[in-house]
C-alpha positions in Angstrom: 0.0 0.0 0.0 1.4 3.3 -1.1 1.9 6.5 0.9 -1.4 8.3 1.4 -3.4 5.2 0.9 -2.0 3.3 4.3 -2.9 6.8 6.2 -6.3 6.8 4.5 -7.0 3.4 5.5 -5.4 3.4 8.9 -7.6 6.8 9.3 -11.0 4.6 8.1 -10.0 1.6 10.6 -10.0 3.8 13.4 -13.2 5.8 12.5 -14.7 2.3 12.1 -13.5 1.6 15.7 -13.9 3.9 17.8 -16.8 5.6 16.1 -18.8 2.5 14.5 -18.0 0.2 17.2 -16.7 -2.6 14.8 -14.0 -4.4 17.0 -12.8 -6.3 14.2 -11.1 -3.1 12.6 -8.7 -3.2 15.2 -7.4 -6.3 13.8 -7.2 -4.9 10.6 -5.4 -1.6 11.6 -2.7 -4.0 13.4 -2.3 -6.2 10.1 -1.9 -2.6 8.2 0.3 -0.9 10.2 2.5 -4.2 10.6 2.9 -4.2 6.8 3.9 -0.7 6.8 6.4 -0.9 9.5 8.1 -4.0 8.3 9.5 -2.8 5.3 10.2 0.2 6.8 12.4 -1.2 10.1 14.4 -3.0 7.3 15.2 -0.1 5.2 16.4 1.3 7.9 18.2 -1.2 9.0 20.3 -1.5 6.2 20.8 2.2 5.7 22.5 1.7 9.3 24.6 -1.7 7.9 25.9 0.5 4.9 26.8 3.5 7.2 28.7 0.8 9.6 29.9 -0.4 6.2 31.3 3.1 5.1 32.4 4.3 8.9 32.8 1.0 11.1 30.7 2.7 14.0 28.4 0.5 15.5 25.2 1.5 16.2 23.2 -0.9 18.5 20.0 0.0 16.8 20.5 -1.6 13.9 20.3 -5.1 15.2 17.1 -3.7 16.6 15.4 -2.6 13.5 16.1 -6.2 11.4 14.8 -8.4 14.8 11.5 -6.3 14.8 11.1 -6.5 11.1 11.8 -10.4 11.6 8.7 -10.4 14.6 6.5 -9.0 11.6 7.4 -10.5 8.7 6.3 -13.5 10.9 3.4 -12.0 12.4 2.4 -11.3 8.6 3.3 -14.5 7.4 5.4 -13.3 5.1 8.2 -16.1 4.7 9.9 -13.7 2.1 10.7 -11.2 4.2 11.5 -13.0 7.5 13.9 -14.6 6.2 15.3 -11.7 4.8 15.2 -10.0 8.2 16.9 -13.5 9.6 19.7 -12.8 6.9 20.2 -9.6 8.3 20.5 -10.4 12.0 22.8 -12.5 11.2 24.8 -10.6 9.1 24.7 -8.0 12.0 26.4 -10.7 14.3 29.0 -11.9 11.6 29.6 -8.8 9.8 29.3 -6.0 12.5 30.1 -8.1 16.1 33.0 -10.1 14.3 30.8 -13.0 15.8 30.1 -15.7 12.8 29.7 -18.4 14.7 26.5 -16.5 16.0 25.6 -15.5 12.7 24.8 -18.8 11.4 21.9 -19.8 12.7 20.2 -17.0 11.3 21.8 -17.6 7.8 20.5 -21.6 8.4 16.8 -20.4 8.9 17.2 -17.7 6.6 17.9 -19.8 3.9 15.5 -22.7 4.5 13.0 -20.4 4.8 13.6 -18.3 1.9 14.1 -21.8 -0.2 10.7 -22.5 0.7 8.9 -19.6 -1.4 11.9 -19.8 -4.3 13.2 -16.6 -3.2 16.3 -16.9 -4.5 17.6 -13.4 -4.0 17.2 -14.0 -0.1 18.6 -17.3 -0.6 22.0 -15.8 -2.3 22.8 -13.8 0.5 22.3 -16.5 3.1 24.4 -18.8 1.3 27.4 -16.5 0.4 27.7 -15.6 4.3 27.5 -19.4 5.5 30.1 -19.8 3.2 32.2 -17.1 5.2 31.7 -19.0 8.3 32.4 -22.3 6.2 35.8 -20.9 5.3 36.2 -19.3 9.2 36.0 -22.6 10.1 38.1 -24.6 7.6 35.8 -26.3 6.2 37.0 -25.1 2.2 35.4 -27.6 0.2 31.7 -27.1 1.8 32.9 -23.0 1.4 33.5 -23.0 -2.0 30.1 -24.9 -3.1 28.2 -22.5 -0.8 30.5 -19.2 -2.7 29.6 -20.8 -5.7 26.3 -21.4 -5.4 25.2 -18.1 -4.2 27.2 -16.6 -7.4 24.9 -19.2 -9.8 21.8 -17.8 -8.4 22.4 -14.5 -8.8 23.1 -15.2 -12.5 19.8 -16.8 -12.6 17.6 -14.2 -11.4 19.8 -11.1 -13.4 21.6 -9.8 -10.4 24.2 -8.6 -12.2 26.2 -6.6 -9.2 25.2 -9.2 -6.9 26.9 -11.7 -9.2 30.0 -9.5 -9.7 30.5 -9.1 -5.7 30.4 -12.9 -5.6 33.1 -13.0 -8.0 35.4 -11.5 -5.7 34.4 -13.4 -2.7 35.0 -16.5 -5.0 38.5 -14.8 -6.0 39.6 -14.2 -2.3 38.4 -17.6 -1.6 41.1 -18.8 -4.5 43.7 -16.3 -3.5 43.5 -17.5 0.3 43.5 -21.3 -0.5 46.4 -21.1 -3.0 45.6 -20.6 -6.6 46.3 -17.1 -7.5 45.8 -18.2 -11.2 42.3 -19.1 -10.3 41.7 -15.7 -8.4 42.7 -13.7 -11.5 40.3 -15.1 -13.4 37.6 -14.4 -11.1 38.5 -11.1 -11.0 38.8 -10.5 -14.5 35.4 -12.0 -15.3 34.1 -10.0 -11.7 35.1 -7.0 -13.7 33.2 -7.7 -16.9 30.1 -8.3 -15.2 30.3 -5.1 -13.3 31.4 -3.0 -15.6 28.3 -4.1 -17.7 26.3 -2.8 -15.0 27.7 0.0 -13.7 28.5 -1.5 -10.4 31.6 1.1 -9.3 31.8 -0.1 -6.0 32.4 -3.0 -7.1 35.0 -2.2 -9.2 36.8 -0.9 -6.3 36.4 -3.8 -4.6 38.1 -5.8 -7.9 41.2 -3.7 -7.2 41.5 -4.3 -3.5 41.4 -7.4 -4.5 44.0 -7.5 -7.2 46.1 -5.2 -4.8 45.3 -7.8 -2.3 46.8 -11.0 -4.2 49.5 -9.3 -5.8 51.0 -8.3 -1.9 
């Protein structure tokens, strides 16, 4: 529901309440409202992962945001987006607390649950970060199949700079286990793809990376 509309209808349910004495709308304003704040408590969310991202200040609110949008993703039964709130927990406790170990639960459920309804989006991102915590752990064949197989599904739904940023991870992943041939390659065919979509930020990740593997 789009801007005014919600505020409409919210405005209508409460009329219908308070004035009408239909009990029932309260139900409905909670079902509303809960699909307005859910989207919005993950938006923020990751506006506060990119600025942690960019300035590598935590900000406890973050972690906040995604486990409230998680409680009403579920309330809503909206498998979709819980588990794309569950990805983000868990990215906070691997990515922002250093913590991966904590992390993958999240990243478990996440992607069982996204795998459920075929979203494959969700399902990329899960994967790719259990692969961190694959490779954290040592366990580099399992890593690599989970690296890999977040990069093929990207491909498969068009995300182009998605696909790209996997390509790096994949390149690392090469670098760290001992084929800097391989990791060359990734990063050349990293660069093609984001080139082709105008994915800069990527492209300055390609040359960490190549700065990276060459020291």
């Amino acid at each position: 529901m789009q801007g005014q509309d919600w505020i409409e209808r919210a405005g209508e349910l409460f009329e219908a309440a308070m004035f009408g004495g239909d009990t029932s709308a309260l139900d409905r304003s909670d079902e509303l409202l809960d699909s307005v704040e859910a989207p919005l408590a993950m938006a923020r969310g990751k506006v506060l992962h990119v600025r942690f991202l960019n300035e590598r200040e935590e900000n406890p609110q973050e972690l906040v945001l995604f486990e409230r949008a998680a409680e009403l993703y579920e309330r809503l039964g909206d498998a979709s987006g819980e588990a794309a709130a569950l990805f983000w927990i868990g990215c906070w406790h691997q990515v922002v607390k250093g913590d991966g170990v904590a992390g993958r639960p999240y990243f478990e459920r996440s992607y069982a649950l996204a795998k459920s309804v075929d979203d494959r989006m969700t399902m990329s991102y899960a994967v790719r970060h259990l692969g961190f915590t694959d490779k954290d752990a040592g366990r580099f064949d399992q890593a690599r199949e989970r690296l890999t197989e977040s990069v093929t599904l990207r491909r498969e739904i068009g995300f182009r700079p998605g696909e790209a940023a996997g390509l790096v991870a994949l390149a690392y992943f090469a670098a760290e286990t001992g084929d800097p041939a391989a990791a060359t390659l990734r990063l050349d065919e990293a660069q093609s793809v984001a080139e082709s979509c105008g994915a800069k930020a990527v492209l300055g990740w390609i040359e960490q990376a190549r700065t990276h593997i060459r020291s």
